[in-house]
C-alpha positions as protocol buffer text, in pm:
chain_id: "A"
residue {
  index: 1
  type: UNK
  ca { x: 10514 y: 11347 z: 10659 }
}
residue {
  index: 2
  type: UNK
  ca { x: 10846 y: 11470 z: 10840 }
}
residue {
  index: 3
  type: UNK
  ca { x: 11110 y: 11242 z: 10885 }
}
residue {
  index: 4
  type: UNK
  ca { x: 11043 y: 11220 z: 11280 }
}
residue {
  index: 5
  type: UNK
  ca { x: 10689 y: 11079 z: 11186 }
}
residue {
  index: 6
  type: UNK
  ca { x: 10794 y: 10846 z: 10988 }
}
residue {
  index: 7
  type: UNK
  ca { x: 11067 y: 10713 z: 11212 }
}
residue {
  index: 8
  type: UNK
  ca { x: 10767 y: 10712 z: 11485 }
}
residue {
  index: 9
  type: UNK
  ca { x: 10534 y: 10475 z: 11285 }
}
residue {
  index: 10
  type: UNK
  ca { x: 10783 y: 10287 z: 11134 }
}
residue {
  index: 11
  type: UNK
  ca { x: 10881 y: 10181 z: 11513 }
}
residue {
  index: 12
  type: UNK
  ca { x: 10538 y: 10131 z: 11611 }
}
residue {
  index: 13
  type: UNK
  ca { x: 10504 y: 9931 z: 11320 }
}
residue {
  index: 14
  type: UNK
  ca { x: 10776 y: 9716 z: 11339 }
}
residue {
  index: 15
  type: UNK
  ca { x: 10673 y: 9658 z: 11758 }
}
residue {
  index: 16
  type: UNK
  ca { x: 10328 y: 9588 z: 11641 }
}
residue {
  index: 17
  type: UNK
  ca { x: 10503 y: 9281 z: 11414 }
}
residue {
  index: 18
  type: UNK
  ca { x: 10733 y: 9095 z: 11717 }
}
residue {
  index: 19
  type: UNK
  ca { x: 10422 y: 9148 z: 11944 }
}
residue {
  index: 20
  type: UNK
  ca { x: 10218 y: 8922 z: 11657 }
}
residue {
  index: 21
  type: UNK
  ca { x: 10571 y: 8716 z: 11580 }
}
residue {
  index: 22
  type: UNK
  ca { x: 10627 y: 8628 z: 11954 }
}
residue {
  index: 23
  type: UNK
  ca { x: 10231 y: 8551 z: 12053 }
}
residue {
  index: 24
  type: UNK
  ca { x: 10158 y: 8329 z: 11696 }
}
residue {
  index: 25
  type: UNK
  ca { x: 10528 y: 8142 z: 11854 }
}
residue {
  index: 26
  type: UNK
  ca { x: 10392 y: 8089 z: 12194 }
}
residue {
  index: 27
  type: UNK
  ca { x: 10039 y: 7971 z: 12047 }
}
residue {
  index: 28
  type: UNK
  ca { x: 10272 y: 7712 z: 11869 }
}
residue {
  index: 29
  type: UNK
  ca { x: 10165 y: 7890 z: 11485 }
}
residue {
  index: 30
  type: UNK
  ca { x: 10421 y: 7950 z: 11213 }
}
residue {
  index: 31
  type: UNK
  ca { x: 10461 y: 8272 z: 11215 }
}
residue {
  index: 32
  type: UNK
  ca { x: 10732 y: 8529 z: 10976 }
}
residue {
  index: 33
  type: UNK
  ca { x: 10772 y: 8883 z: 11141 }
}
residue {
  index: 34
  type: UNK
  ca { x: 10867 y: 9007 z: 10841 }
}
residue {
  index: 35
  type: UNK
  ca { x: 10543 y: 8919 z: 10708 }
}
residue {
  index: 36
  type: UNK
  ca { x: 10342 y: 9068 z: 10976 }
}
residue {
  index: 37
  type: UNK
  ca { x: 10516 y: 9365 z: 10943 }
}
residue {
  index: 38
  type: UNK
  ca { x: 10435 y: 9387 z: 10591 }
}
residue {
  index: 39
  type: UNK
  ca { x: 10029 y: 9336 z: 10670 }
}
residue {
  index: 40
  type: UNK
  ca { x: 10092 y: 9628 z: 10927 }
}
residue {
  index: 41
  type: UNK
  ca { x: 10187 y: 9845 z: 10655 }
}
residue {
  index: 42
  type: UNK
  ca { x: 9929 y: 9718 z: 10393 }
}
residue {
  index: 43
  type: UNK
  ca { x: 9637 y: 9792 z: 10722 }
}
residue {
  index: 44
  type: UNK
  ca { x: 9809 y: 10169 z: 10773 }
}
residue {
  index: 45
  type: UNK
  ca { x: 9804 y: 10205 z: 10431 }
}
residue {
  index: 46
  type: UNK
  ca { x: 9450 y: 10194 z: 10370 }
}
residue {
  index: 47
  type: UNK
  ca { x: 9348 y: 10399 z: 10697 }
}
């Protein structure tokens, strides 16, 4: 993978974690966006 792709899906990635951060926050959940970023990665991973 180039270096541009990877920049690509890291950003997607790491929007895909605040979007989950900032909804389980207004829902009232716990939530670490370092940790959903990490289950991002684990998902992509194993597509």
């Amino acid at each position: 993978m180039t270096d541009i792709a990877k920049k690509v899906k890291n950003t997607s990635q790491d929007a895909e974690a605040k979007i989950k951060t900032e909804e389980d926050h207004a829902e009232g959940k716990p939530s670490s966006e370092t940790l959903n970023k990490a289950k991002v990665k684990v998902r992509d991973a194993f597509k």
